[in-house]
Each structure stands twice: as C-alpha cells, then as structure tokens.
N, C-alpha and C positions, 0 to 999 in steps of 0.2 A: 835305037841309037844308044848306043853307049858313052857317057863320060868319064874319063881317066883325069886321074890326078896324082900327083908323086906328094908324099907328106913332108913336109918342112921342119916338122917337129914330132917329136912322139906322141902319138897318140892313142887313149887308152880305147879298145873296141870291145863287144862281147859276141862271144860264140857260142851257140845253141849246140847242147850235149843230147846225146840218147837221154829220154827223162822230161825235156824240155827246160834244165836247169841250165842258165845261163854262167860261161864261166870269162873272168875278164885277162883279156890280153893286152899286151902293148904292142904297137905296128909301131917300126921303128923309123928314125928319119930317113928319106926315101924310099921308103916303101910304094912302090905301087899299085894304085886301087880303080877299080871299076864298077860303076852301076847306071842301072838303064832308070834308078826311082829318083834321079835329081826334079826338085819339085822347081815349079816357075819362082820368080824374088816373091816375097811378100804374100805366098801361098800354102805357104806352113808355119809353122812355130819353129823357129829355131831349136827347140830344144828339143825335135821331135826324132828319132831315128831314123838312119836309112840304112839299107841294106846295101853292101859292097864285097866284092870278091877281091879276094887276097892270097896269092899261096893257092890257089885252086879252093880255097876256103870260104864261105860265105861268113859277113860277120856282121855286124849294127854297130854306126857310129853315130854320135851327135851330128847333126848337120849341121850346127855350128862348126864343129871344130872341121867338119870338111871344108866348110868353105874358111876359115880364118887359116888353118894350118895344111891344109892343100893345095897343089899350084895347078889349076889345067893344063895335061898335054893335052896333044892330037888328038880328035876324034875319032871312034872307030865307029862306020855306018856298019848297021848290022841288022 
C-alpha cells in the first residue's frame, strides 16, 4: 500500500547521489509525495527518516515533518 501526502509547507528532504553523499533539497508547498515505509503511531522515533518518491525521485524526509506538514490524500492500493 502506498501513502500519499501533498506538503503544506516546504519542506527540507535529502537525496542520495552517485557516491552515496547525501545532497539537501526543498519540496515545495504542494508537492506531492508517496511511500509504502509509513511506520504504525508510536513505532518510530519521530526523528527517524523515511523514504518517499517525489518527481520520479526517491528522497528522506524527517517523519515528523511528514506527518506535521503533510496532509493525506487518497490511498493507492498497490
């Protein structure tokens, strides 16, 4: 299953280069994002990252700010 989310507010993500060096981007307000790693409530550390698709792009965002500055859409069964 996949969760989607549209961002509320910008939010700063990193993307993994040839290298493995991590380079930091902004996803802008509204952006839309998807990932199949949304962890259950109270089963991570908020401050841990998750992995989302963006732009055809995979990136890491805090799971805080997915959940404070993301809004769930629809779910895509998959």
């Amino acid at each position: 299953m996949m969760y989607r989310f549209r961002l509320n507010s910008a939010t700063l993500a990193v993307q993994r280069c040839d290298g493995g060096r991590g380079v930091a981007i902004l996803m802008p307000i509204g952006a839309e994002i998807a990932t199949a790693d949304l962890p259950s409530p109270g089963a991570q550390n908020p401050s841990s990252l998750v992995n989302v698709r963006w732009q055809e792009k995979t990136v890491s965002i805090f799971l805080v700010d997915l959940l404070e500055r993301g809004e769930p859409m629809d779910m895509d069964r998959a």
